[in-house]
C-alpha positions as CSV (number, residue, x, y, z in Angstrom):
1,X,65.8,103.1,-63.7
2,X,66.0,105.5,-67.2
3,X,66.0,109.0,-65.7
4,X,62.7,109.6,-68.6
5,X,60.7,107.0,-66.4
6,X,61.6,108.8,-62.7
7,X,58.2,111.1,-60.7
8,X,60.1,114.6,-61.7
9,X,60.2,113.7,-65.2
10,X,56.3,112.8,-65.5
11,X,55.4,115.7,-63.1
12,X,55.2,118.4,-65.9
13,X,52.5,116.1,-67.4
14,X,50.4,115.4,-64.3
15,X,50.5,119.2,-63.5
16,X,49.3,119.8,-67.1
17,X,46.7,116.9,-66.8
18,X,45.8,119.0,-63.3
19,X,45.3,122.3,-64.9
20,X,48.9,123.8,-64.1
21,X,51.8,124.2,-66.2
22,X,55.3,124.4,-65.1
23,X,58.6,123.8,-66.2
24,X,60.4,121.7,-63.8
25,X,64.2,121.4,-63.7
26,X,65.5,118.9,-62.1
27,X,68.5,119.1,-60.1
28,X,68.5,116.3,-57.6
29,X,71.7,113.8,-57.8
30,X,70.7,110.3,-56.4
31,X,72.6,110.2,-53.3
32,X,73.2,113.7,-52.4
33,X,73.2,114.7,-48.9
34,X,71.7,118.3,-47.9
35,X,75.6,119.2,-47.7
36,X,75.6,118.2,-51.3
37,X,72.4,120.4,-52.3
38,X,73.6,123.5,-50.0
39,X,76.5,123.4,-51.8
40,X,75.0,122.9,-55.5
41,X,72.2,125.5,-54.9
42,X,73.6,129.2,-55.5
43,X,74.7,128.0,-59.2
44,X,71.7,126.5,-59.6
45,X,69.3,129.4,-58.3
46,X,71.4,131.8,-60.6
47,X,71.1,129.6,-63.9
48,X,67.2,129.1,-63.4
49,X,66.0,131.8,-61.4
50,X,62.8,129.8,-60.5
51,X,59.7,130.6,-58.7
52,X,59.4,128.1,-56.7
53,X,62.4,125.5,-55.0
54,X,60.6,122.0,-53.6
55,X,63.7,120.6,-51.0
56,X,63.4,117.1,-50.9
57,X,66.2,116.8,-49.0
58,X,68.2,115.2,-46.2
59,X,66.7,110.9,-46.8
60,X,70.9,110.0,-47.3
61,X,71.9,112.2,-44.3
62,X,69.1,110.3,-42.1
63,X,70.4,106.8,-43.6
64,X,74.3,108.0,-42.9
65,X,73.0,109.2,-39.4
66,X,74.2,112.7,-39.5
67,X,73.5,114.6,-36.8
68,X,69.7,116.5,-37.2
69,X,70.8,119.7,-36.0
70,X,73.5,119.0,-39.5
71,X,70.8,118.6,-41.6
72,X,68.5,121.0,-40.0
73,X,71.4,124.1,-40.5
74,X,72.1,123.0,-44.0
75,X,68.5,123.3,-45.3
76,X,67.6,126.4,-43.0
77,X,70.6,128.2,-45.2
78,X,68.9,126.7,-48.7
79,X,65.8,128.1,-47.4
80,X,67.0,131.5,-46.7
81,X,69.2,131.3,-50.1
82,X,66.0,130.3,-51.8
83,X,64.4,133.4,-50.3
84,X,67.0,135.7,-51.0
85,X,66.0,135.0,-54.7
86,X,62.6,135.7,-54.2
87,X,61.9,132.0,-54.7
88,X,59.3,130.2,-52.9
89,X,61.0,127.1,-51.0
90,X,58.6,124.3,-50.5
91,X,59.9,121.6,-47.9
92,X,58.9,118.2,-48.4
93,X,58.6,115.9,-45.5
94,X,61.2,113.1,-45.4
95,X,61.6,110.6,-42.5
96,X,64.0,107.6,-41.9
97,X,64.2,103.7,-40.7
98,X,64.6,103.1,-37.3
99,X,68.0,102.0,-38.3
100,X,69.8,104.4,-35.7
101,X,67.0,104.0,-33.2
102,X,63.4,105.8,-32.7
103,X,65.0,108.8,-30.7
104,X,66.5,109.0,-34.0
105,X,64.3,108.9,-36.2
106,X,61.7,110.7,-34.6
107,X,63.9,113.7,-33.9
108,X,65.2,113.9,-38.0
109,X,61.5,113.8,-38.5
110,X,60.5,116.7,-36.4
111,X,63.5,119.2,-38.4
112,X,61.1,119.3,-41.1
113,X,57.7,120.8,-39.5
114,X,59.7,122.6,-37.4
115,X,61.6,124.6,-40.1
116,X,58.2,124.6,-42.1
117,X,56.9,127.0,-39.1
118,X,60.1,129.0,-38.5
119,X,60.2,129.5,-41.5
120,X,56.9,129.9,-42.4
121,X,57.3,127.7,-45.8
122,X,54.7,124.8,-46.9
123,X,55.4,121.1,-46.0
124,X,54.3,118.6,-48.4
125,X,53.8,115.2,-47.1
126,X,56.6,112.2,-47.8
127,X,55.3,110.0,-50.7
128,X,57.4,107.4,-49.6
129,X,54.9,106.6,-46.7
130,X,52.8,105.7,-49.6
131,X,54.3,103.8,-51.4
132,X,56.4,101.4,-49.0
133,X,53.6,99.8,-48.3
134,X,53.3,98.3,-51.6
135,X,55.9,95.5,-52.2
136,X,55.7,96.1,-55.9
137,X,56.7,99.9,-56.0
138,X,59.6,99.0,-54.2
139,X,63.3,97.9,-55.3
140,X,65.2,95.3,-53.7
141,X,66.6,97.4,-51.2
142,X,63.2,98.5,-49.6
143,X,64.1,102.2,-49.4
144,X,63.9,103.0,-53.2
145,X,60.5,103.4,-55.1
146,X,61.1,100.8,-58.3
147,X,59.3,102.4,-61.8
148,X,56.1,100.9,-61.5
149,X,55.5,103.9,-58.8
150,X,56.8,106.6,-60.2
151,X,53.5,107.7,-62.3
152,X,51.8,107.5,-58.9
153,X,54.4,109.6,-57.1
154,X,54.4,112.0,-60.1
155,X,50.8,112.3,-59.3
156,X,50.8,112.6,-55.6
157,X,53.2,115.3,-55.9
158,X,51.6,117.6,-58.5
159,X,48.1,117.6,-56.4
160,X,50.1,118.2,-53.3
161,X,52.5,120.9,-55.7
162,X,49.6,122.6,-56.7
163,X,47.8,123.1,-53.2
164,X,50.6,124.9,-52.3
165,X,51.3,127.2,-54.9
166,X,47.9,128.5,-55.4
């Protein structure tokens, strides 16, 4: 899909639409793993110096079936870089198929409210759990959100972005 049609590209305009303004930069790479974004994220807090960091993190190292304690450590050192900053991290939720099993799944779920509280961050809910259940936001692949639902994720994300930043 043309990066002007993705949800973080048509966020600025539903926060505006919402009553917030914000610059967003986005910094995501389709496919990166939270190795990928631990790694990217000191360059990228230096060049921006933002306010606020949303981590939507860790969906390819669920589908790869890293381990959750991996993924767990990697975003629990973003968070405290984030912090270090005297940014805001925001977590967003993110869970996985039962590909690897529901012990799996279950326990890559959990990293994510349980990092929220130790780390006494926000957690935003996972739009995907939204949208899967509409055929027609979905690509082939049933794992990707297609164009028709990115206005709707844009949306669902600036009234969940602005509950927590106020």
């Amino acid at each position: 899909m043309p990066v002007e049609e993705s949800w973080p590209v048509l966020l600025p305009e539903q926060l505006t639409q919402q009553g917030k303004t914000l610059e967003i930069i986005n910094a995501s790479i389709s496919g990166d793993t939270s190795g990928n974004g631990l790694a990217r994220l000191p360059a990228l807090l230096t060049q921006h110096q933002p306010d606020y960091v949303l981590l939507e993190l860790g969906a390819n190292d669920g589908l790869r079936g890293f381990a959750p304690d991996i993924v767990s450590n990697n975003l629990m050192v973003m968070i405290d870089n984030i912090k270090s900053k005297n940014a805001q991290p925001i977590l967003m939720q993110i869970h996985v198929p039962t590909n690897y099993g529901k012990r799996y799944s279950q326990a890559f779920s959990n990293i994510y409210p349980a990092l929220s509280e130790q780390q006494n961050i926000p957690l935003m809910p996972f739009y995907l759990e939204y949208v899967i259940t509409k055929p027609e936001w979905m690509k082939s692949d049933g794992l990707h959100p297609n164009v028709k639902a990115q206005p709707w994720i844009a949306e669902f994300v600036a009234k969940e972005l602005i509950k927590v930043i106020e």
